[in-house]
Structures are given as structure tokens and as C-alpha cells.
C-alpha positions as CSV (number, residue, x, y, z in Angstrom):
1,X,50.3,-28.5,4.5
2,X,47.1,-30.2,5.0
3,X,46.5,-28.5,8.1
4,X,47.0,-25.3,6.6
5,X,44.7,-26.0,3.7
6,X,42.1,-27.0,7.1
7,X,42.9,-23.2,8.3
8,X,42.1,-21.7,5.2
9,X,39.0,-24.1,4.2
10,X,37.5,-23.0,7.1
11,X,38.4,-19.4,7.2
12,X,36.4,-19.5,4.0
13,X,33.6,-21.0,5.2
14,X,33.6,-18.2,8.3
15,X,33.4,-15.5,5.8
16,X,30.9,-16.9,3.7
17,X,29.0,-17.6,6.8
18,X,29.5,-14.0,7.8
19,X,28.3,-12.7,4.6
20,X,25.1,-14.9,5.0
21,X,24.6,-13.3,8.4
22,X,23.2,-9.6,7.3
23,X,20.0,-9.3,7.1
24,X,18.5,-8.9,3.5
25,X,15.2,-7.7,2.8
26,X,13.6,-7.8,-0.8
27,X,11.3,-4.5,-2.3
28,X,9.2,-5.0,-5.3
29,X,7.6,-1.5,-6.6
30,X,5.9,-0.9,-9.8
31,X,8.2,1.7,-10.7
32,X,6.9,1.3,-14.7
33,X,3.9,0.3,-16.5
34,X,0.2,1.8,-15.8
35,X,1.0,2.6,-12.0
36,X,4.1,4.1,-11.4
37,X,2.4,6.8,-9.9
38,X,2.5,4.5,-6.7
39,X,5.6,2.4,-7.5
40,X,8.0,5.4,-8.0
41,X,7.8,7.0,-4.4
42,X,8.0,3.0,-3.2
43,X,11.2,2.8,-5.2
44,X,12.9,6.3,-3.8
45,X,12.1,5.7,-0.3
46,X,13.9,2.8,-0.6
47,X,17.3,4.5,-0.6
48,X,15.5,6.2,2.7
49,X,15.9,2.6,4.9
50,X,17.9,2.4,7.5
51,X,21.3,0.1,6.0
52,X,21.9,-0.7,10.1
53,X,19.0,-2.1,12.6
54,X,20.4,-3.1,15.7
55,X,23.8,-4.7,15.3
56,X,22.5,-6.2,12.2
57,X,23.7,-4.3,8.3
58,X,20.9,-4.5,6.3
59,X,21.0,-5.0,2.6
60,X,17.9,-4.1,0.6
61,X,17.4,-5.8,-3.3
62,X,14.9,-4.1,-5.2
63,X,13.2,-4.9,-8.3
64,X,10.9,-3.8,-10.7
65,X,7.5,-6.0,-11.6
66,X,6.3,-2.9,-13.7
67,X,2.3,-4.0,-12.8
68,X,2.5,-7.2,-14.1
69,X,2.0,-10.2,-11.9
70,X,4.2,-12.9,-14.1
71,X,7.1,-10.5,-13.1
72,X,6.0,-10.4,-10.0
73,X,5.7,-13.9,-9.4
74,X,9.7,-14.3,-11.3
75,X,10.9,-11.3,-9.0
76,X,9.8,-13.4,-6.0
77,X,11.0,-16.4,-6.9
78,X,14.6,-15.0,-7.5
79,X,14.4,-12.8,-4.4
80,X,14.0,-16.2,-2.4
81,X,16.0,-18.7,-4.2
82,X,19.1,-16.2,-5.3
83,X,19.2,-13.5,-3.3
84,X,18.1,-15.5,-0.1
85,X,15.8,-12.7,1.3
86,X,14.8,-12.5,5.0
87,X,12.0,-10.6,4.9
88,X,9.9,-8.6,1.3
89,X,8.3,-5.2,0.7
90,X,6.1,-4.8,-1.4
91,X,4.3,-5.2,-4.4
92,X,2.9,-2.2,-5.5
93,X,-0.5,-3.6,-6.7
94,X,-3.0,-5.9,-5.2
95,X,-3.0,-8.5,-8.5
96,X,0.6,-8.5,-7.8
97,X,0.2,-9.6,-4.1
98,X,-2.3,-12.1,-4.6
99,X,0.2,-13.7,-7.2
100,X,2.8,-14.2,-5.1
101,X,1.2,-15.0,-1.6
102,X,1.5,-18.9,-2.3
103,X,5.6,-18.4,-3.0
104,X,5.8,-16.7,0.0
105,X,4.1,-18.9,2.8
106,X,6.1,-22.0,0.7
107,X,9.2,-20.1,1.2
108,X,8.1,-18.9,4.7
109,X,9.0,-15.0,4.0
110,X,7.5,-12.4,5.8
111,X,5.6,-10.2,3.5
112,X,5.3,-6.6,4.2
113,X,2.4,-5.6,1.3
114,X,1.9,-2.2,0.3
115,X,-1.7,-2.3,-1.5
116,X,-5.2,-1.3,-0.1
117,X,-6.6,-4.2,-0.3
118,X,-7.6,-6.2,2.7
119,X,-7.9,-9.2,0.5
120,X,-3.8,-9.9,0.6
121,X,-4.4,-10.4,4.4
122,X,-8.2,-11.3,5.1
123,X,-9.3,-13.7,6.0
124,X,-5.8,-14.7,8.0
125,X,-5.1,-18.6,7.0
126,X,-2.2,-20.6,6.5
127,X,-0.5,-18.4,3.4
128,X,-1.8,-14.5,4.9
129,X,-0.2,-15.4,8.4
130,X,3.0,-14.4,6.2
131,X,1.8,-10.8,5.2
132,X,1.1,-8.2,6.4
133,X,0.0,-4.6,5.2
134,X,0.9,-0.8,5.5
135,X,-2.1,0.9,3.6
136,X,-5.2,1.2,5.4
137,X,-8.0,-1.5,5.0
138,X,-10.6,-0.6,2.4
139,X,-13.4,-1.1,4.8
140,X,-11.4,1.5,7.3
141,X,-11.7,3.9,4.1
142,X,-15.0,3.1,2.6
143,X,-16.9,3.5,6.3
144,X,-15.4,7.4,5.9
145,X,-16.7,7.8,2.8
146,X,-20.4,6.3,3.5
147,X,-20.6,8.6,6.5
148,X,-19.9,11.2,4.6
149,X,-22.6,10.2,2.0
150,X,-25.1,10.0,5.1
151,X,-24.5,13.3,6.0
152,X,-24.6,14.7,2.7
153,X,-28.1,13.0,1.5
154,X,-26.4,10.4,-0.9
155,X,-28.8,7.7,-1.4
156,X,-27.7,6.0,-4.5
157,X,-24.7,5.3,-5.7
158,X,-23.2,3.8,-9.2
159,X,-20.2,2.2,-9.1
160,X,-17.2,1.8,-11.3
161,X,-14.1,0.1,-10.6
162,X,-10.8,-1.6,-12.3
163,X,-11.8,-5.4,-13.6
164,X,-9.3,-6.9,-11.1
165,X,-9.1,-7.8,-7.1
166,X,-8.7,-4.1,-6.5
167,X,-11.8,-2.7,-7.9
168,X,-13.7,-6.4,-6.9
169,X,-13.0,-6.1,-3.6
170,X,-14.0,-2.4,-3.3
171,X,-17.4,-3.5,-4.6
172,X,-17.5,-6.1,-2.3
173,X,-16.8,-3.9,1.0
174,X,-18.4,-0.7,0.2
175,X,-21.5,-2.8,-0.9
176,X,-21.8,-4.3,2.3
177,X,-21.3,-1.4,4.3
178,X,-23.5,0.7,1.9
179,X,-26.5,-2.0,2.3
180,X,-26.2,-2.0,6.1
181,X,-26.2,2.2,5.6
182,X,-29.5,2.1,3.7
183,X,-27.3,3.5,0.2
184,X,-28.4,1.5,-2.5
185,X,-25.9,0.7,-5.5
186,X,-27.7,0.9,-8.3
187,X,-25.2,0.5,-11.0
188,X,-21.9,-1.2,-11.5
189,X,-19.4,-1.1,-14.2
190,X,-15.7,-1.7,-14.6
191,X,-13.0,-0.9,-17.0
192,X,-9.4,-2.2,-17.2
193,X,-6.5,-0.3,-15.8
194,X,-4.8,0.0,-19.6
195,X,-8.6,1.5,-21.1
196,X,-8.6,4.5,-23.0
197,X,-12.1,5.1,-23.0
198,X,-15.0,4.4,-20.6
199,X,-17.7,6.3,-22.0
200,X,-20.4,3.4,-22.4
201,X,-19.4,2.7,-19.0
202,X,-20.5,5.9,-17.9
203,X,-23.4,6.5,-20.1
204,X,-24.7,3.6,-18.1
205,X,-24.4,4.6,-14.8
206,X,-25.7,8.1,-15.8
207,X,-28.8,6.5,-17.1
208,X,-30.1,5.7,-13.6
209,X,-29.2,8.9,-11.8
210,X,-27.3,8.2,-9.1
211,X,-26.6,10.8,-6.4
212,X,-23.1,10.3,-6.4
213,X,-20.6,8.0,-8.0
214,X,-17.6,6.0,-6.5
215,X,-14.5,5.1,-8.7
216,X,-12.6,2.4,-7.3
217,X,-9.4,2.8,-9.2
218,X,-5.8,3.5,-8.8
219,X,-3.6,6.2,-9.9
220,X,-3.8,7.9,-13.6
221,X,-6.0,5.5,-14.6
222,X,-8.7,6.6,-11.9
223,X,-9.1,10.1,-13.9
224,X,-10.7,8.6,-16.8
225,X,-14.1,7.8,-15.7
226,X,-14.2,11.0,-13.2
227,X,-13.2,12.5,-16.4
228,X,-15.8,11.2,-18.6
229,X,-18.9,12.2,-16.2
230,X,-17.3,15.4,-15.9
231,X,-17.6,15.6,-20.3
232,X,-21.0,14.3,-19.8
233,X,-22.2,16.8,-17.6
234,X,-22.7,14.9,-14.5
235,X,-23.5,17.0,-11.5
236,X,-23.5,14.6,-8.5
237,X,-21.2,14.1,-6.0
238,X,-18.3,11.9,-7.7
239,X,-16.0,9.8,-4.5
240,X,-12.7,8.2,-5.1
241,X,-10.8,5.5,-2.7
242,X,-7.1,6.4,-1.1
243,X,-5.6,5.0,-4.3
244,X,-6.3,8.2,-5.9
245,X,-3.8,10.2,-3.2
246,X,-0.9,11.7,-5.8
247,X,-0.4,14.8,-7.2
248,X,-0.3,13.4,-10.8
249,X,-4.4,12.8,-10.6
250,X,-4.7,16.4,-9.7
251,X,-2.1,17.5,-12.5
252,X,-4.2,15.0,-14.7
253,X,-7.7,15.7,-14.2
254,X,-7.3,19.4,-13.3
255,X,-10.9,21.3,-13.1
256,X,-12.0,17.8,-14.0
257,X,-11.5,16.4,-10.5
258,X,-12.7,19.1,-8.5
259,X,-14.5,18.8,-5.6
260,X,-13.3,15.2,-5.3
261,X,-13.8,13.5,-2.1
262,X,-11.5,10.6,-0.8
263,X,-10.2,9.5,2.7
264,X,-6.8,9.0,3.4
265,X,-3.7,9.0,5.5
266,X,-3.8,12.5,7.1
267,X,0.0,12.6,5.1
268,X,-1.8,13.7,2.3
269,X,-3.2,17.0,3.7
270,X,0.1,17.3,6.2
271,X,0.1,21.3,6.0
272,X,-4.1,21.0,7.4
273,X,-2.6,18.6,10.5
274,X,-2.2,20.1,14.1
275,X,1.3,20.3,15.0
276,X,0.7,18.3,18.3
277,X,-0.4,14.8,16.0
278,X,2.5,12.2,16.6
279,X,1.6,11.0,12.9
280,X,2.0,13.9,11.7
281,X,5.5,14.0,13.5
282,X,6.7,10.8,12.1
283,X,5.4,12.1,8.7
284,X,7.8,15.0,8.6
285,X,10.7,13.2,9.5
286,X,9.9,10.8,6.5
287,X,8.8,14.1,3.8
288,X,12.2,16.3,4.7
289,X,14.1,13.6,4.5
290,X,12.7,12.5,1.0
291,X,12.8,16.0,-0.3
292,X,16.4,16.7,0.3
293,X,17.1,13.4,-1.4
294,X,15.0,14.2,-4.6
295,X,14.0,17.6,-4.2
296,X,10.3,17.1,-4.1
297,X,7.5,16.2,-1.6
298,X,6.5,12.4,-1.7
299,X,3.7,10.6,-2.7
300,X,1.7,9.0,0.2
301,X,2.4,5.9,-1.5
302,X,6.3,5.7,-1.0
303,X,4.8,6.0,3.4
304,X,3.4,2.9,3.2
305,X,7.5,1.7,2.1
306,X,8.8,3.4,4.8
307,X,6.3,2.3,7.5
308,X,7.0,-0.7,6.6
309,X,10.9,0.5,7.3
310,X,9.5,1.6,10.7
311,X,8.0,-2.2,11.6
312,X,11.0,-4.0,10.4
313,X,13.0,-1.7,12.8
314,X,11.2,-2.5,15.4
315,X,11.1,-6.8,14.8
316,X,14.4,-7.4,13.6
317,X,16.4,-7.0,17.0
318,X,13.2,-9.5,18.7
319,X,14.3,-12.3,15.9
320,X,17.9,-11.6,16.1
321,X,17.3,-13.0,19.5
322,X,16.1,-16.0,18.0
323,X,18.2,-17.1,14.9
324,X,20.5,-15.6,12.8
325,X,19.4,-14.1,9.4
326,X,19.5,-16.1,6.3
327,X,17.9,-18.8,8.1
328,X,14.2,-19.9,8.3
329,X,14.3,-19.9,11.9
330,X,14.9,-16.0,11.7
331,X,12.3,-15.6,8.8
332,X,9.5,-17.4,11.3
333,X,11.4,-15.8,14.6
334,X,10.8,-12.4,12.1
335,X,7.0,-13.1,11.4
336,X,6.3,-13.8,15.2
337,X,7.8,-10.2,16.1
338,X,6.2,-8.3,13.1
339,X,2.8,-10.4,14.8
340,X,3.9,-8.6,18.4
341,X,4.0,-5.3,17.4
342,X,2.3,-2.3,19.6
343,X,1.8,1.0,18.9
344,X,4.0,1.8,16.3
345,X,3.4,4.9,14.8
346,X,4.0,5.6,11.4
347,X,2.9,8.2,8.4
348,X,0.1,6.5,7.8
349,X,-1.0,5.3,10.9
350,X,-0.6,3.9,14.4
351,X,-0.2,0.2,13.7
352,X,-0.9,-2.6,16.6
353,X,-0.6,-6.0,15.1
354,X,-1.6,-9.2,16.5
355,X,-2.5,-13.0,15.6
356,X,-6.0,-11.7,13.9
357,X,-4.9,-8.4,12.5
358,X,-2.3,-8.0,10.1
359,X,-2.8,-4.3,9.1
360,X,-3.1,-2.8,12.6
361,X,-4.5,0.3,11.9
362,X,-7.5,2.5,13.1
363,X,-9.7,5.3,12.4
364,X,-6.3,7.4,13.5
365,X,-4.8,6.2,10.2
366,X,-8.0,8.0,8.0
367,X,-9.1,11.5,7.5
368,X,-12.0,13.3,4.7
369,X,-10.0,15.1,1.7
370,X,-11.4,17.1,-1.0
371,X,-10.1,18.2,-4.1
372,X,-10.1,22.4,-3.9
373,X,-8.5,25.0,-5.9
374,X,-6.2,22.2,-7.3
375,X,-5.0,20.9,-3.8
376,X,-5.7,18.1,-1.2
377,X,-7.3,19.8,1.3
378,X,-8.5,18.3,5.1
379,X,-12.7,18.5,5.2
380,X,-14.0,18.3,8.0
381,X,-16.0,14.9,9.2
């Protein structure tokens, strides 16, 4: 009797072990609250991941943080400590990265982010060695934009960005580069993502004439003050950053928003891409797929989920080698191999990671858009 008890105690404990064994990977999205906009493509492409990598089933937990950081920071915690993840994708927002960046280097979790901000993963120290990043670098985007300004005879600029870590560190980067450029910022303002109105704001910057203005805002909420100018009859050039890249600010700001200029993943503009670009390839693999799912053209936003897909496809069979999932040996074995990644190409980008770069990407993952006749259309560098 006691023998068979033995048998069956530890025929249990094989399929519990089993169970732990699949690999499970955690995605946070924004999916409500002020920027769903970017979490809603995030959440839908996440029925798009492969459930098999390798050998290995894969088993994907997603919650909603709905842009707040103390969700965020409670959805990480309970992805970790209940659901045991391997490996997390996401957030949608920068706050919402920053907040959680100490949980995950305790907890040793490889952190796919998918925010523009370079912040979550510059400069690399001992709690950014566990993320990395799918959206192009604000400094890769900002350089586009000030060589556009340079060519277009923009010498000063007003600025006007969120009140958080994404419109601080745009001010941050784009000042530098625009100092070194010889483009002088000669106003700054900010506004909070929830505002409804930012007409002092803008009275203020239009007080100083600028040549042009850059909004350094995300979503929706990055209409209002492009918006405003446009009520106050402001005729200079008006730039947005790649947070800007859904069709809800065009269906938003309408004749408002014309003759926007961004840069962005060359995704956005897909139709203006030559057929022969292998980005462009993985792209349409990823926007076919999407729209037979929900029967509509994703947001560039959900890419940066599904690049982030594309990565873990390529590390997880490297740290299978090492450990078995559910482990912190496979979580560090899973980190290295994310670190080790070459040439990836995604629908962003071409990614090639390494000990000092944790986003990978190039001037291959950028391109100039403009807002015309109501569409993203590729301009010309």
C-alpha cells in the first residue's frame, strides 16, 4: 500500500513538474484608459504569438494596466509571484515601464518593453540589463526629424510635451541633438495626458514665433495641442514623434493635422515601401494575418508586440539548452540569448542586440511620414 501511495505521490509530482515546464510569457497592454490607441493592437496581436517555439508550448497571460503605473506595478507582481512568468511583454507606456523595472531585475525577468523611450533601457546598469525594447529609440527618431528641419530652414523650435518620462525625455534628446544642429528651442510647455485644454500652453509658445513646433505626445491625447495652434492660426511647420503613428489621430484631428510630419517604422506607410524591403516582407506577414483575425489593418503599435514574438522565437530554443522554463536559470539563460541576437528582422526594424544595446535597431527601422489628404504617406528624406 505504501509503495503504491510512493507510485502515485510521485506521479503527481511528474505532472506538476511537467506543467511547470512550458514556457509562460506575461503581456501587459494598456488596452483602457487615455492610450488604448497603443494598448489595443498590443492586446490583439497577442492572440497572433506563436502557442509552440521549438519543442516548448507556450502560454501567454495578459493583463490590462489601463495607463496607470500602480496597476502596473500589481500586474507585475502577480505575473511573477502567481503566474510564474518566464519572460514579459510589455507595458504599453513608458511611466508604466519605469515603474516596474526594479520588480523585474529583483525577480530576474526578461523584459521585452514596448515604449519609445530609450530611458527604460539607457543607460544599461544592473536593473535595464533585464529589458529590452521593440520601438525605435527617440534619439533614432528625433535625428530624422532635425534633418528634416535643416533642410527645410527650421531654426526655432517650441516645444510641448506630456508632463511625464515620455514627453521629459523627448525634451531631453531632441534638445541635445537640436543644440549640436544649431536649432534653438525657444519655448517649452507641457500638459498632462488626461488635459482637455492647452490653450495657455500654446498661446505661449506662439508668442515667440517659432518656425515650427514639436509635440511630444502619445496617441489621442497628441491632437490637442496640434489642434489648438491649428484654432489659433498658427502657420509653421508643426512635427510630432512616432507615438502619433494610428489612424485614430488622423480620424481625430482631421484637416487639423495636415501636413504633419513624423518618422516612423516604414509599417506605417507599407503601401509607399518597395516590394524588394525584407521589413516590409515580415510586415505583411504580420498585417494579413492581423486582418483576417479582426478584419482591420493594425496599428504600428501592436508590431512592436509581435517583434517582440519574433525575438522570443529566436532565444527561447538557445535557453532551453540551458535550463528548463519556470526556473531562474532559464529566465538568466533567456536574457543572455535575447543579449545574442543578430539580424533579426522584424516590422519595425532589423534588430542586432548585444551587451550595450538593448533596442538594436538602426536608421533601417525609421522613415519621414507626412500627413496628406488624410493618409500616412512616405516623404521623401
Amino acid at each position: 500500500m505504501f509503495k503504491r501511495l510512493m507510485i502515485f505521490a510521485a506521479a503527481l509530482l511528474f505532472g506538476v513538474t511537467g506543467a511547470m515546464a512550458q514556457v509562460r510569457v506575461g503581456l501587459m497592454v494598456s488596452a483602457t484608459g487615455p492610450t488604448t490607441a497603443i494598448g489595443i493592437p498590443q492586446k490583439n496581436t497577442g492572440e497572433l504569438l506563436p502557442r509552440k517555439i521549438g519543442d516548448e508550448s507556450v502560454e501567454y497571460i495578459q493583463l490590462d494596466d489601463g495607463g496607470d503605473t500602480t496597476r502596473a506595478v500589481q500586474n507585475a507582481k502577480k505575473l511573477i509571484s502567481e503566474d510564474h512568468i518566464d519572460a514579459l511583454i510589455g507595458p504599453s507606456t513608458t511611466p508604466n515601464a519605469l515603474a516596474i523595472l526594479d520588480i523585474i531585475a529583483e525577480s530576474k525577468v526578461p523584459m521585452l518593453a514596448t515604449v519609445g523611450t530609450s530611458s527604460v533601457v539607457e543607460p544599461i546598469d544592473a536593473k535595464r540589463r533585464w529589458v529590452f525594447k521593440t520601438t525605435q529609440n527617440d534619439d533614432l527618431i528625433a535625428a530624422a526629424l532635425i534633418k528634416h528641419m535643416l533642410k527645410n530652414g527650421v531654426k526655432t523650435v517650441a516645444f510641448i510635451g506630456f508632463n511625464d518620462p515620455y514627453g521629459e525625455n523627448w525634451y531631453k534628446v531632441f534638445g541635445g541633438l537640436a543644440e549640436r544642429a544649431g536649432i534653438r528651442i525657444v519655448a517649452s510647455e507641457r500638459f498632462a495626458r488626461t488635459d482637455q485644454s492647452v490653450t495657455g500652453q500654446v498661446l505661449k509658445m506662439m508668442s515667440v514665433k517659432p518656425d515650427a513646433v514639436l509635440i511630444a505626445a502619445v496617441g489621442g491625447p497628441a491632437v490637442l495641442p496640434q489642434a489648438t495652434l491649428y484654432d489659433q492660426s498658427y502657420k509653421g511647420r508643426v512635427y510630432q514623434t512616432h507615438a502619433v503613428a494610428t489612424d485614430e489621430f488622423i480620424r481625430l484631428g482631421k484637416e487639423k493635422v495636415e501636413g504633419t510630419v513624423l518618422a516612423a517604422g516604414s509599417m506605417l506607410v507599407i503601401d509607399d515601401v518597395a516590394p524588394a524591403d525584407p521589413i516590409r516582407k515580415v510586415a505583411l506577414v504580420y498585417i494579413n494575418a492581423y486582418e483576417k483575425k479582426f478584419g482591420l489593418r493594425p496599428a504600428t503599435f501592436g508590431a512592436n508586440t509581435y517583434d517582440a514574438g519574433l525575438l522570443l522565437q529566436q532565444a527561447i530554443p538557445i535557453a532551453l539548452k540551458a535550463a528548463k522554463p519556470g526556473t531562474e536559470a532559464f529566465r538568466i539563460a533567456l536574457r543572455d540569448a535575447l543579449e545574442e541576437q543578430r539580424d533579426v528582422t522584424g516590422c519595425q526594424g532589423v534588430f542586432n542586440m548585444s551587451p550595450t544595446n538593448h533596442n538594436g535597431m538602426d536608421e533601417r527601422a525609421r522613415v519621414l511620414v507626412i500627413v496628406r489628404d488624410g493618409r500616412f504617406r512616405l516623404l521623401p528624406e
